[in-house]
N, C-alpha and C positions, 0 to 999 in steps of 0.2 A: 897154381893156375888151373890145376884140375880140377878141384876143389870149387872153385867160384865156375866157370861152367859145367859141375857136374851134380854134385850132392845137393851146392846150396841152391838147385831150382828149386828146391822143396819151399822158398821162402814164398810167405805168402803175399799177395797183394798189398801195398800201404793202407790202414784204416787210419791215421791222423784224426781222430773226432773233430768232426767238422768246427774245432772251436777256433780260437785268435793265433792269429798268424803272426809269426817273430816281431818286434817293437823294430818302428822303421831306423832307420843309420839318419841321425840327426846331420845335414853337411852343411860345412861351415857355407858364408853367401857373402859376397862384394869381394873386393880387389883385395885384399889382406894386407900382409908389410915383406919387405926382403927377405926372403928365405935364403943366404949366401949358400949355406951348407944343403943346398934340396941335393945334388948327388948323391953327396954320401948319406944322407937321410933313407932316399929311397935306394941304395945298393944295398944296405941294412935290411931293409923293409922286403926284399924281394931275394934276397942270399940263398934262401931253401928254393924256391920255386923256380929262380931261375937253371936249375939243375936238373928240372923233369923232365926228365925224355918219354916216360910211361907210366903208366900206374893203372890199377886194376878196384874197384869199389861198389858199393853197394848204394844205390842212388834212390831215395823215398821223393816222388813228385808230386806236387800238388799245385792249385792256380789255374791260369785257366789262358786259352792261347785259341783265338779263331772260333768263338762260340763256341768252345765248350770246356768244360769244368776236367780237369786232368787231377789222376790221384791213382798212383802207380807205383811201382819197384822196378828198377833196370836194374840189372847188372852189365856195369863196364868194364869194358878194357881197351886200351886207347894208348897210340904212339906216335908221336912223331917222326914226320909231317904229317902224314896221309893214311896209317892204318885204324879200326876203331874196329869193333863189335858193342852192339848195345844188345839188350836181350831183354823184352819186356817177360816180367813172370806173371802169372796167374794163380791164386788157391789153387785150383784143380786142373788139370790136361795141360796141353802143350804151352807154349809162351803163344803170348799174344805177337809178338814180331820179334824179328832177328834179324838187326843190321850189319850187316860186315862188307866191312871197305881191306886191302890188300895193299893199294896204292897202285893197282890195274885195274880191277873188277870191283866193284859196287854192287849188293843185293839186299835185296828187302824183303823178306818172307815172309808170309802172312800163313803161319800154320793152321790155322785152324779152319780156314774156306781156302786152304791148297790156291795163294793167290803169290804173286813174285813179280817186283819191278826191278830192271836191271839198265844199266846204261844212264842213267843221273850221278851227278855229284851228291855226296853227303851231305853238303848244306841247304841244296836244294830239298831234299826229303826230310830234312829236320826242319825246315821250313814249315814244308805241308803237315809234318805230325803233330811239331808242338811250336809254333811261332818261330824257331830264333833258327837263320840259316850259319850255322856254325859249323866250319870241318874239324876233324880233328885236331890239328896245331890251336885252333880256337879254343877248344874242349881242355884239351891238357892248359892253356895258360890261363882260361878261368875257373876250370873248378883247380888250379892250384893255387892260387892267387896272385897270379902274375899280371892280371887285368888283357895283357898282350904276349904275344908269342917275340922272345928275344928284345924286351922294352929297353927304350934307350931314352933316358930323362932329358927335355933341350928345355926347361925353365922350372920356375918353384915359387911359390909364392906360401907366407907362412900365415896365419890365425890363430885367434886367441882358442884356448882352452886345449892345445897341443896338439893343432890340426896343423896339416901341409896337404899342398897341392899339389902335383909335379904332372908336370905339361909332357905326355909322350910322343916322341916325334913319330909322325904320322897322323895326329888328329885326337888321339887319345890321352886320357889324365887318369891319375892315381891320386885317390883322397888316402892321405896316414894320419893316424895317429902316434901319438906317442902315448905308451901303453909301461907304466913302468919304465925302468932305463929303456930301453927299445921302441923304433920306429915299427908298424905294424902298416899292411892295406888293410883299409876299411869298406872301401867303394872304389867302383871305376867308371867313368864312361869312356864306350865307345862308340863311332857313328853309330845313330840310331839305337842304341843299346847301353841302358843303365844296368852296374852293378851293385850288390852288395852284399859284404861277406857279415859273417857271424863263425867265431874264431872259437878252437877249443881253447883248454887252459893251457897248453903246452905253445899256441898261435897257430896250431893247424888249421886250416878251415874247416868248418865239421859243416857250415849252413849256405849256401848262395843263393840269392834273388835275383831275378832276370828280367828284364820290362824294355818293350817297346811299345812306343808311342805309336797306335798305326789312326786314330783319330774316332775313337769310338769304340764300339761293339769287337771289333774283331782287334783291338788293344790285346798284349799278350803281357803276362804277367807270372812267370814259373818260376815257384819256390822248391832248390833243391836239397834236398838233406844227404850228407857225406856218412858210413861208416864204412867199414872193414876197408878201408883203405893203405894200398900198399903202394910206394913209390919205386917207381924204376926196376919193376919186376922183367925177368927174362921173359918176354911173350916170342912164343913158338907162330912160324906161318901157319897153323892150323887153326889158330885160335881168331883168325880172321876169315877164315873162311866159313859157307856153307853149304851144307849141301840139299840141293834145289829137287826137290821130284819130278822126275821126267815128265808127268802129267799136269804139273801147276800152271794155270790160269797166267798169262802176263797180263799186267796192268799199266795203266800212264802214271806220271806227274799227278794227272787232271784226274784220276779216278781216285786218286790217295786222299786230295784234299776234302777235308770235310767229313771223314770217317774216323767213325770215335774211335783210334786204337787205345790211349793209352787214357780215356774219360768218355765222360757222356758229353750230351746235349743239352744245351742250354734249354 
């Protein structure tokens, strides 16, 4: 854990050449036939993921969320429920921000113009950074594949070509496939919030897409790419926290929005 917030700040910004963004997850459409077997389908399909309590990764972003075009490198580290560090890096000088939640204290550091908001929720400033208001417990069950935090299957419906549907109680669904002998997530939605994963060869997630419909322009749409990921690492309370210079600038909600931290302008 030393390691991912210390040396590898060296990592440089994502350049992704502006070229074709992953081939979209084709999902199946209309009512399908019985799926008897959707439990065990999706207990199959969700066995690894449902065992994350943490994990620590290297996050390449790109897409575009609130007018403007995003294309960045985090590094994460992230626990259930309520702890996170995100830590945008930069080529050259400090990170561009440094989120740490604790599960009491929340802060946003803006190193570079000495700026700090403190007193929001994480999903509200994931909000104003990159579209999608996600806390932690969110974070850990989508980028591990679990579409929801602790899913619990209440229906299933099956499709041709070895798709299943599986209805999560609370409002949300899991599209699987059947990949080889094995059930697999391919996609999820939830309120407001489409997924979709792109699996290594092992079925780790290595790829995730993010999209909310907000009815236009300010439409958000963020492609994440997974490596050095480590599941269910010891994180230390330190690794949540930050430390704030006694002279930083506070800032609002309302003064975040709209400021390129982690892209430009449309």
């Amino acid at each position: 854990m030393r390691r991912l917030f210390g040396v590898i700040l060296l990592a440089t910004t994502a350049t992704h050449a502006g070229g074709c963004a992953p081939h979209r997850v084709s999902l199946p459409s209309g009512d399908g036939e019985a799926f008897p077997e959707y439990r065990e389908a999706f207990d199959e399909a969700t066995r690894a993921c449902r065992g994350v309590r943490s994990m620590t990764a290297e996050l390449a972003i790109s897409g575009r969320a609130a007018g403007q075009k995003l294309r960045g490198r985090v590094l994460a580290g992230i626990a259930t429920p309520d702890r996170v560090r995100l830590e945008a890096v930069a080529p050259f000088g400090p990170p561009v921000f440094i989120l740490a939640a604790n599960g009491t204290n929340t802060s946003l550091l803006l190193p570079r113009d000495n700026r700090v908001l403190t007193g929001e929720p994480v999903s509200a400033i994931l909000g104003a950074l990159v579209g999608l208001e996600l806390g932690p417990a969110d974070l850990v069950a989508i980028l591990s594949g679990c579409v929801e935090s602790s899913p619990e299957a209440s229906a299933g419906r099956s499709f041709p070509g070895g798709w299943g549907r599986i209805d999560i109680a609370g409002g949300s669904a899991a599209f699987l496939k059947r990949e080889g002998a094995r059930w697999t997530v391919r996609a999820g939605r939830r309120p407001g919030l489409a997924i979709e994963y792109g699996l290594a060869a092992g079925g780790a997630v290595s790829r995730v897409r993010l999209e909310v419909a907000g009815g236009g322009q300010a439409d958000t749409d963020v492609r994440v790419e997974l490596s050095q990921v480590d599941v269910n690492p010891r994180l230390g309370p330190e690794v949540f926290q930050v430390k704030v210079p006694p002279n930083a600038v506070p800032i609002t909600l309302a003064d975040l929005r709209g400021t390129p931290l982690v892209g430009e302008k449309r």
